[in-house]
C-alpha positions as CSV (number, residue, x, y, z in Angstrom):
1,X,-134.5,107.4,-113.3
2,X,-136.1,108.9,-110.5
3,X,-138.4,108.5,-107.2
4,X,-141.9,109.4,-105.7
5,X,-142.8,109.2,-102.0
6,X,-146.4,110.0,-100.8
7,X,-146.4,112.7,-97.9
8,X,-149.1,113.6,-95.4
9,X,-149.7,116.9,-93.9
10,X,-152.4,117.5,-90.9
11,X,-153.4,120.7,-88.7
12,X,-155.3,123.7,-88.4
13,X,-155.8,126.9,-90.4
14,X,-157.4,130.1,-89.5
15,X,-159.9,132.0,-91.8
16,X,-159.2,136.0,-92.4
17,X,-162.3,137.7,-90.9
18,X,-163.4,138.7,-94.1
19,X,-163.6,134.7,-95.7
20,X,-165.3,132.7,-92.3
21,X,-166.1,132.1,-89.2
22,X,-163.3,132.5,-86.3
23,X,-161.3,129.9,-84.8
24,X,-159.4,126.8,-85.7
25,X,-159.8,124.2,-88.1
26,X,-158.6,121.0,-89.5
27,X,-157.2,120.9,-92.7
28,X,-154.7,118.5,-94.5
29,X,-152.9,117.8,-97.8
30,X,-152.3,114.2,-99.4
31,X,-149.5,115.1,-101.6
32,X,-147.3,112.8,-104.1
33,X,-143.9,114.7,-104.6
34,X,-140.8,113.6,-106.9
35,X,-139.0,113.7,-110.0
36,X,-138.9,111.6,-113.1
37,X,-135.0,113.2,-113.9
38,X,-132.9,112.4,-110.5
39,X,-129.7,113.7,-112.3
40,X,-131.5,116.5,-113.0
41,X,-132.7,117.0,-109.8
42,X,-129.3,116.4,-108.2
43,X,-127.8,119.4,-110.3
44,X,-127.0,122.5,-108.3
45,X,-126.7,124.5,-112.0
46,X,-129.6,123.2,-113.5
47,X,-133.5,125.0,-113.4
48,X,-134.8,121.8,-111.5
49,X,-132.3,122.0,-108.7
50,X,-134.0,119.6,-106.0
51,X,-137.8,121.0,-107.0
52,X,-140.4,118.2,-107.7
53,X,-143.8,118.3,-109.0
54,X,-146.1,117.5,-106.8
55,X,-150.0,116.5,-106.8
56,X,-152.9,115.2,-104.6
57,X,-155.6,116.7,-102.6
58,X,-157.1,119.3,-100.2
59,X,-159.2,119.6,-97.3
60,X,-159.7,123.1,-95.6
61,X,-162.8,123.0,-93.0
62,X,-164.7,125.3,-93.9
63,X,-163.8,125.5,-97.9
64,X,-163.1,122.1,-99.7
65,X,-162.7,118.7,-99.3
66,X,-160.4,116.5,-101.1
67,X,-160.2,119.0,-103.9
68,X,-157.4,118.1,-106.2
69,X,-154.2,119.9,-105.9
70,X,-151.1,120.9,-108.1
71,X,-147.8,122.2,-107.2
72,X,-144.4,121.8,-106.7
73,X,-142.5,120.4,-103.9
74,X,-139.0,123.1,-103.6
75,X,-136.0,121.8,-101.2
76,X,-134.0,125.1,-100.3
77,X,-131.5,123.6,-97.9
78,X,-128.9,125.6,-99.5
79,X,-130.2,128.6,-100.6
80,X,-132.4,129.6,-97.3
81,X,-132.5,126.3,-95.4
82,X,-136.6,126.0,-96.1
83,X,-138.7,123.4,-98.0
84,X,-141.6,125.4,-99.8
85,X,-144.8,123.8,-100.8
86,X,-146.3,125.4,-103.3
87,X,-149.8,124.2,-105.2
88,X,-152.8,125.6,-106.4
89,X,-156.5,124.3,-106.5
90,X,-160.1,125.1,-107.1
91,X,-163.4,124.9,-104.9
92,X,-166.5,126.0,-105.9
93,X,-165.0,127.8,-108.8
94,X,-162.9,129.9,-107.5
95,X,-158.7,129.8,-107.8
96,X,-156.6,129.4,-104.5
97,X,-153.1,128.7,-104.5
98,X,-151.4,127.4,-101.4
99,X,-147.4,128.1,-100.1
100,X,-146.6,126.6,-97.1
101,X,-142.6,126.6,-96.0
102,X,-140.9,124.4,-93.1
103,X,-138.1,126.4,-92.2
104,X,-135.2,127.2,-90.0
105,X,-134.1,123.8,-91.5
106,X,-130.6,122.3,-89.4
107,X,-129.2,119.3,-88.0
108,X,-130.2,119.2,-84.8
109,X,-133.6,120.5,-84.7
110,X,-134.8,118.0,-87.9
111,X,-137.4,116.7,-85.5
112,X,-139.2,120.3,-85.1
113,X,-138.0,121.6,-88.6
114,X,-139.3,119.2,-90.8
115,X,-142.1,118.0,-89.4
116,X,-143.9,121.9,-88.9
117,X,-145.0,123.3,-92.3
118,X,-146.2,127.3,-91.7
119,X,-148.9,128.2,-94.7
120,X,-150.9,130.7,-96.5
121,X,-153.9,130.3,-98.6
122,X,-154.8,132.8,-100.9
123,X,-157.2,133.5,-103.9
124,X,-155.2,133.2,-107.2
125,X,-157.5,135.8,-109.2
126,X,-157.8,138.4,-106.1
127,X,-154.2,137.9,-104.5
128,X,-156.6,138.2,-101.0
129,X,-155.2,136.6,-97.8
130,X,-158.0,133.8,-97.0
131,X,-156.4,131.4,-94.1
132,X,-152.9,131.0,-92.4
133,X,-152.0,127.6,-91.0
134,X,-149.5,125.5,-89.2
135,X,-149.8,121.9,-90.5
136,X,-147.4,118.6,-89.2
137,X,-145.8,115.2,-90.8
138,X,-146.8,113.3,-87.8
139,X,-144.4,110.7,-86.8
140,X,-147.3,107.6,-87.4
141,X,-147.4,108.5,-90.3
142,X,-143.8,108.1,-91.0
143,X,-144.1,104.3,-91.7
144,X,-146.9,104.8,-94.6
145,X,-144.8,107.4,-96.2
146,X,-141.2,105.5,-96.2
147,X,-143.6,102.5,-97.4
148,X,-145.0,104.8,-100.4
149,X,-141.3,105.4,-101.9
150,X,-141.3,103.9,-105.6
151,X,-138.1,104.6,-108.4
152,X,-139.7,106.1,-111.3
């Protein structure tokens, strides 16, 4: 037995000079997260410890939209108090992979921690820096997500 919830993710990013134009720009990720194995999951000794797989899609201004994406969802409460998005994807050919970390994670500031994700895009083949970005779960969205929550 497990679960999956459906998680949205909206902001700007910021191109390195040497991959577009200056300046802000939307971008946000449609993401499905969960496990299949909640036991598993739930097992501080085990290789899965609280890490999902995740999928959905992309949309960078400037470089993609709705390009399909693959990853894995880690929650690091524990270890370094962060949640760490983690997917790759391709547009136009070319291999990006994405990690994008909320951190600082605590009690009392759960309204700021989780909601701000801090990311960085870069190529897969080239390892080259190509945007940073600062996306948000926004609290309308809050309703949609709790509504998307399905056992598996």
């Amino acid at each position: 037995m497990g679960f999956h919830i459906n998680e949205v993710m909206t902001g700007q990013h910021e191109f390195e000079p040497a991959f577009g134009d200056p300046g802000k720009r939307p971008m946000e990720f449609r993401v499905r997260w969960g496990t299949e194995d909640l036991l598993g999951w739930l097992n501080p000794r085990g290789d899965r410890f609280m890490l999902s797989d995740l999928e959905g899609t992309v949309s960078i201004d400037g470089l993609c939209v709705d390009e399909p994406c693959r990853g894995t969802l880690a929650l690091r409460y524990l270890a370094d108090q962060t949640l760490r998005y983690t997917f790759q994807f391709q547009s136009a050919g070319v291999p990006y992979r994405y990690v994008g970390e909320k951190v600082h994670l605590r009690p009392w500031n759960l309204a700021w921690s989780h909601t701000t994700c801090f990311g960085r895009l870069v190529r897969s083949d080239t390892g080259a820096l190509v945007s940073t970005s600062i996306t948000h779960f926004r609290w309308r969205t809050v309703p949609a997500s709790l509504a998307s929550f399905r056992f598996a």
